[in-house]
ROROLUM-13830 format. One record per residue (C-alpha): residue number from 1; residue in three letters; chain; x, y, z. Coordinates in Angstrom, 3 decimals, decimal comma, always signed. Each point is the difference from the previous one (the first is absolute). Layout:
// residues N
NUM Ala A X Y Z
...
// end
This chain:
// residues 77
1 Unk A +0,000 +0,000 +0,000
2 Unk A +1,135 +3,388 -0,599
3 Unk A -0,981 +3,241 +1,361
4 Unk A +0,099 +3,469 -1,597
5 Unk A +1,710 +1,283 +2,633
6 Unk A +0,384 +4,317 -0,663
7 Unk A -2,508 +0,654 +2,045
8 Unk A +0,172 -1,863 +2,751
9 Unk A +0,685 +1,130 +3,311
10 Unk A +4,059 +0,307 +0,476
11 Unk A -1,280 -1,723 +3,749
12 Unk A -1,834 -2,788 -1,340
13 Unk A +2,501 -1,183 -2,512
14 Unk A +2,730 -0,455 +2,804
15 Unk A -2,853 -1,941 +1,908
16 Unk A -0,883 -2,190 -3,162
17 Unk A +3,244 -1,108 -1,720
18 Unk A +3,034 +0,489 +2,355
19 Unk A +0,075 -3,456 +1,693
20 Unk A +0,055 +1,285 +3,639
21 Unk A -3,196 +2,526 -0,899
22 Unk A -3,102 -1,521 +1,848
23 Unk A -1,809 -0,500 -3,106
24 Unk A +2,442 -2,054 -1,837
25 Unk A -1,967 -3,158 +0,610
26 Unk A -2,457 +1,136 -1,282
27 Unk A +2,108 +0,843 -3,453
28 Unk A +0,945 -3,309 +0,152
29 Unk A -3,323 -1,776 +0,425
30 Unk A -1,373 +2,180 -3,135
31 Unk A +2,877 -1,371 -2,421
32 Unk A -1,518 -2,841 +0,380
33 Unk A -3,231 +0,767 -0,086
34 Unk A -1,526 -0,160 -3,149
35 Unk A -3,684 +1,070 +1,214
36 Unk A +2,051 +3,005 +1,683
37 Unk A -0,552 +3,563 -2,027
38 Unk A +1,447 +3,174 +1,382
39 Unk A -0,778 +3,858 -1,444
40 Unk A +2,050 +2,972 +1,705
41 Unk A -2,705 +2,754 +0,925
42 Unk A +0,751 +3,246 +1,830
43 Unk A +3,356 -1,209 +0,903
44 Unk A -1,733 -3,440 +1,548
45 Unk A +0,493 -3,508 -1,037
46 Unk A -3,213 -1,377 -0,691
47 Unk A -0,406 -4,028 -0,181
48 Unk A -2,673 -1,666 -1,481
49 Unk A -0,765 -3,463 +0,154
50 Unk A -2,455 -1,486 -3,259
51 Unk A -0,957 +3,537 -0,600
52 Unk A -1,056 +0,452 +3,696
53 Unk A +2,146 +2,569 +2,365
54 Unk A +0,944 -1,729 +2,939
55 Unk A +3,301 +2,375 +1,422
56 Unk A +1,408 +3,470 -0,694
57 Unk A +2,874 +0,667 +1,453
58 Unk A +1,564 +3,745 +0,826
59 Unk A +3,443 +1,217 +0,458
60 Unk A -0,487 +1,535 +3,370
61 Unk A -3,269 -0,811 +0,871
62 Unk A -1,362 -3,170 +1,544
63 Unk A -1,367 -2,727 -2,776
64 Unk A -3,437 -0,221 -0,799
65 Unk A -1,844 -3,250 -0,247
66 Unk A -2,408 -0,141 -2,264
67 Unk A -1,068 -4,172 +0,149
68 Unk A +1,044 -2,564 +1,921
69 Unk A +2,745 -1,747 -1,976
70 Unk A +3,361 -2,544 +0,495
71 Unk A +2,154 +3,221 -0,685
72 Unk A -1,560 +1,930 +3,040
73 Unk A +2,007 -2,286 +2,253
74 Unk A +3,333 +1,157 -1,781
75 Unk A -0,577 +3,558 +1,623
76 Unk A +2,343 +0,296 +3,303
77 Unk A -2,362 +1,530 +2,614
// end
């Protein structure tokens, strides 16, 4: 999967892809994923799972669950 990734939050992408940013599982799980879309919005990662949004996650705010899904656990409280 690859994200377009100018406009997202300079926060969010050192959560998401470095592999000590809280996040990174999360990256990892939606490699290989292939049900797994994701659509940068106002500097937010947006996931989508069959079409249906079930996370958004933030740079510096807290994530947003949408629906109860596997990648939910991933999230470090």
């Amino acid at each position: 999967m690859t994200i377009d990734t100018t406009n997202l939050c300079s926060h969010l992408q050192k959560k998401l892809f470095e592999p000590d940013g809280i996040y990174y599982p999360i990256w990892q799980a939606m490699q290989n994923d292939e049900e797994l879309t994701a659509v940068v919005r106002s500097r937010q990662l947006h996931i989508y799972r069959n079409g249906k949004k079930i996370l958004i996650l933030a740079g510096k705010a807290q994530p947003k669950i949408i629906r109860e899904d596997k990648l939910n656990e991933l999230i470090t409280k």
